[in-house]
N, C-alpha and C positions, 0 to 999 in steps of 0.2 A: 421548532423542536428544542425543549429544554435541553441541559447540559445531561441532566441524569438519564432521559428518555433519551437521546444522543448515544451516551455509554450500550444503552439494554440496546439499542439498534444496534451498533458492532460489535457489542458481546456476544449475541445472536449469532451470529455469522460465524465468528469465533467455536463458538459451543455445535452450533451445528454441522460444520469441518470436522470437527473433532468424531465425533459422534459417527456421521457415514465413515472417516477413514478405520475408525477402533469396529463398527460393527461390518464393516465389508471385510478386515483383516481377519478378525477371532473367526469369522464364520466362512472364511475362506483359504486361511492359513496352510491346513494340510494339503491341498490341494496345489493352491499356487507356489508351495516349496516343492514339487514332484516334476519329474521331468515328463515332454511331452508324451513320452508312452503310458508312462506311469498313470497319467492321470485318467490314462481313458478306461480304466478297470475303477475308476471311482466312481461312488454312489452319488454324488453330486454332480457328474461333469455332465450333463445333459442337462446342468442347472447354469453352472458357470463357466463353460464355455462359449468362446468370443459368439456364435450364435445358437448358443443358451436363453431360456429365461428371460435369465438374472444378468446373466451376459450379457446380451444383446437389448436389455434394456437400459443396462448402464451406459452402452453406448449412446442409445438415443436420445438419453436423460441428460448427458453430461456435453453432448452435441446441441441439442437445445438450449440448455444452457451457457453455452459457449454465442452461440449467436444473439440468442436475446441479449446478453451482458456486454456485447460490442454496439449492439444495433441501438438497444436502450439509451446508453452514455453518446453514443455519437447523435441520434436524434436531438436527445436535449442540449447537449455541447452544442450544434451547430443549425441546428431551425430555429426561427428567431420565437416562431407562437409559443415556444414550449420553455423560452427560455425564465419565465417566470411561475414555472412548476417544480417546486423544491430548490434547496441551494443547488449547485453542482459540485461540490464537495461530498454531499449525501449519496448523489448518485456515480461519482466513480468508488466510492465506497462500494457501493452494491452492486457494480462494474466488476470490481477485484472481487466480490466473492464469488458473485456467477461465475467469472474466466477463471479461479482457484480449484474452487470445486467439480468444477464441469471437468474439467484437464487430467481432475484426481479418477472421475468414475471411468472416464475414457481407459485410462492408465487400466482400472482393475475389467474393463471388456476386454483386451487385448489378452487378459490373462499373464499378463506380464510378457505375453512373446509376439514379435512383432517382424515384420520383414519386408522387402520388396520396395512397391514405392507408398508405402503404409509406413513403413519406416522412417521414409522421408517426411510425411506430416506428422509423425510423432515425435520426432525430433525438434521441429519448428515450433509443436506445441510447446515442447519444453525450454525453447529457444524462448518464446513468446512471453513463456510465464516467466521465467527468471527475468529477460531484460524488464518485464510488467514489471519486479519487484524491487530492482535499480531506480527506475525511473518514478517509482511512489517514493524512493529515499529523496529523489532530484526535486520532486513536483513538491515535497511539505517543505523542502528548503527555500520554497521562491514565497514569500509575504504575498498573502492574498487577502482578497477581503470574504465576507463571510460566504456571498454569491459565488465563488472564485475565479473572479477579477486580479489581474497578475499588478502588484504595485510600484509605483516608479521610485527612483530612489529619492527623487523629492519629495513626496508621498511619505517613504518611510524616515525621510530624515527631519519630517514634520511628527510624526509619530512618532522618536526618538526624544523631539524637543518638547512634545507633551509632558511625554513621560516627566522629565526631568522638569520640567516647571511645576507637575504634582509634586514631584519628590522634596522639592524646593520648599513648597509649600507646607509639606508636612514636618521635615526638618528644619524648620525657624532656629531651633535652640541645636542643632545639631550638625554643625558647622563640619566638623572633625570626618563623621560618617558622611553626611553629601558628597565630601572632598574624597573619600573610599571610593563611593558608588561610582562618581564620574573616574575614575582611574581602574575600575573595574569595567567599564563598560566605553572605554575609550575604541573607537573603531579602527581598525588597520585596516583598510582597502586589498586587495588580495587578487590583481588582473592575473596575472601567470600561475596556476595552479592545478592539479592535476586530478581526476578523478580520483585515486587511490590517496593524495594527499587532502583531499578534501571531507574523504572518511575519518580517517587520520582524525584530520583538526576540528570537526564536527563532533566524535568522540570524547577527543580530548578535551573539549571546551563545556561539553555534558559534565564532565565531571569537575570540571573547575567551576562552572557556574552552579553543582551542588555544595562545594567545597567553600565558594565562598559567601553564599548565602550561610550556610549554618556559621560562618564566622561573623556573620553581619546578627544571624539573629543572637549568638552570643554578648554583641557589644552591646548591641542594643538593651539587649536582658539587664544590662551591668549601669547600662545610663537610668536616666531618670524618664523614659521615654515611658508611653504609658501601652502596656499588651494592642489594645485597638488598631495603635499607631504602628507599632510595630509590625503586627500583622500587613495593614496594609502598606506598610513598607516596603516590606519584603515579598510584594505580590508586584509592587512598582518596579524593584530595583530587578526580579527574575525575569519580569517582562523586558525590562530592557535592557539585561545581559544577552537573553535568548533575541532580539531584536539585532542587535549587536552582531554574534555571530551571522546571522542572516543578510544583513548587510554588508558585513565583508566577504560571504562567499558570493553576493548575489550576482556580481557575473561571469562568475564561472559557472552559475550553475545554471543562467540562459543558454549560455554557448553549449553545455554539457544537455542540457533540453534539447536541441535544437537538433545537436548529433543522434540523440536518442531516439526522436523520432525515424530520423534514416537507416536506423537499422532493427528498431520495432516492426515499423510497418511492414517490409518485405518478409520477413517472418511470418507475421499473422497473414498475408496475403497465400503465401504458399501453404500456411495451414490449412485454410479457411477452400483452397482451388483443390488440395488432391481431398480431402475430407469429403467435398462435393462428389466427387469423381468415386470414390471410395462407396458413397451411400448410391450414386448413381448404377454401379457395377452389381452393389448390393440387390441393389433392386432386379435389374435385368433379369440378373440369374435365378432370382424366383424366392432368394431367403427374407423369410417373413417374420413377423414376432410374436404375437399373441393375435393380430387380428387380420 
């Protein structure tokens, strides 16, 4: 997958979130702002009510897509025949949108009102999705390869010294600036550090590493260095700024994986056990949908 085909792949995803959450809101706004009496004299609520329609099939839509989007990423994450169908990068992508989206239609079956022990798995869903959204900031902090294969730090501190023997290379006459780069991109090791400080200095380092690229491409502009080079200078020097940071958070951000996981999983476990128990109940008592 190209870089631009890459983009229109999670732009997609992007634009179509958007899209069901703005047309299930506009065409359901009056309704979902009314209290439960209120809305039973609406000309819709036999449309959008939790076993409504519309209701009841956003539940089944958004439950479907909740399980395919676990089942999908974990098949190919972990059976070996499938491990050579797409990166796996591509596919927790489309991981997060199924478990995004799915969680959102759920949210508008419930009609916004919820209770009992329904309560309890919609809270877990929302347990589920936030910690999902933690742990995609944890999982693009750990250097991987393009398969997403987790890299060691010899590994990256071979890819470090790539970088810098290109950079070497292209800076022959430009002594002054290499001596910049390498003190820009000097690594501080980082064992003891904390999830919230790790925002923090992940943050802050975004912005120093735009802060000091535009100063590099300034000097450069001012030497005698020629646009090409400069260009690809400055696609060297950002790569291994952002390399940089990456390596100094990289074990904190194992250890912070690893906690992750222990308290991901029992969330989605308890979502995934009364959900069942929920469409099983469903069933019994005889409520149907369209067929």
């Amino acid at each position: 997958m190209t870089k631009n085909l890459h983009r229109l792949f999670v732009g997609s995803f992007f634009l179509i979130g958007i899209i069901v959450v703005i047309l299930l809101s506009v065409n359901g706004y009056n309704y979902y702002t009314l209290s439960e009496e209120e809305r039973f004299f609406q000309e819709n609520h036999t449309m959008l009510k939790p076993s409504g329609t519309l209701g009841h099939g956003l539940g089944i839509l958004g439950t479907v897509m909740m399980i395919f989007g676990v089942a999908l990423y974990m098949i190919r994450k972990r059976v070996r025949r499938f491990f050579n169908i797409g990166y796996l990068k591509y596919w927790l992508e489309f991981h997060i949108f199924l478990c995004t989206v799915g969680p959102l239609l759920v949210l508008y079956h419930t009609s916004f009102k919820f209770g009992g022990i329904v309560a309890v798995s919609f809270w877990s869903m929302t347990a589920v999705v936030f910690s999902g959204v933690i742990g995609r900031f944890i999982y693009i902090q750990i250097p991987r390869t393009i398969q997403g294969n987790e890299l060691d730090i010899k590994q990256l501190n071979e890819m470090s010294n790539d970088i810098s023997n290109r950079l070497s290379y292209e800076l022959i006459k430009g002594e002054e600036i290499a001596l910049r780069i390498d003190q820009l991109t000097n690594i501080d090791y980082k064992r003891d550090i904390t999830f919230g400080q790790s925002i923090l200095y992940s943050v802050k380092d975004f912005f120093n590493v735009r802060s000091n690229i535009n100063r590099l491409k300034q000097e450069m502009h001012n030497s005698s260095i020629s646009k090409i080079k400069v260009k690809e200078i400055i696609k060297l020097a950002k790569s291994k700024m952002i390399l940089s940071r990456r390596i100094t958070l990289l074990r904190t951000m194992q250890r912070l994986f690893k906690y992750w996981h222990i308290v991901h999983l029992p969330f989605a476990i308890t979502m995934f056990v009364i959900m069942i128990i929920h469409v099983a109940v469903t069933i019994i008592f005889g409520y149907k949908w369209i067929f």
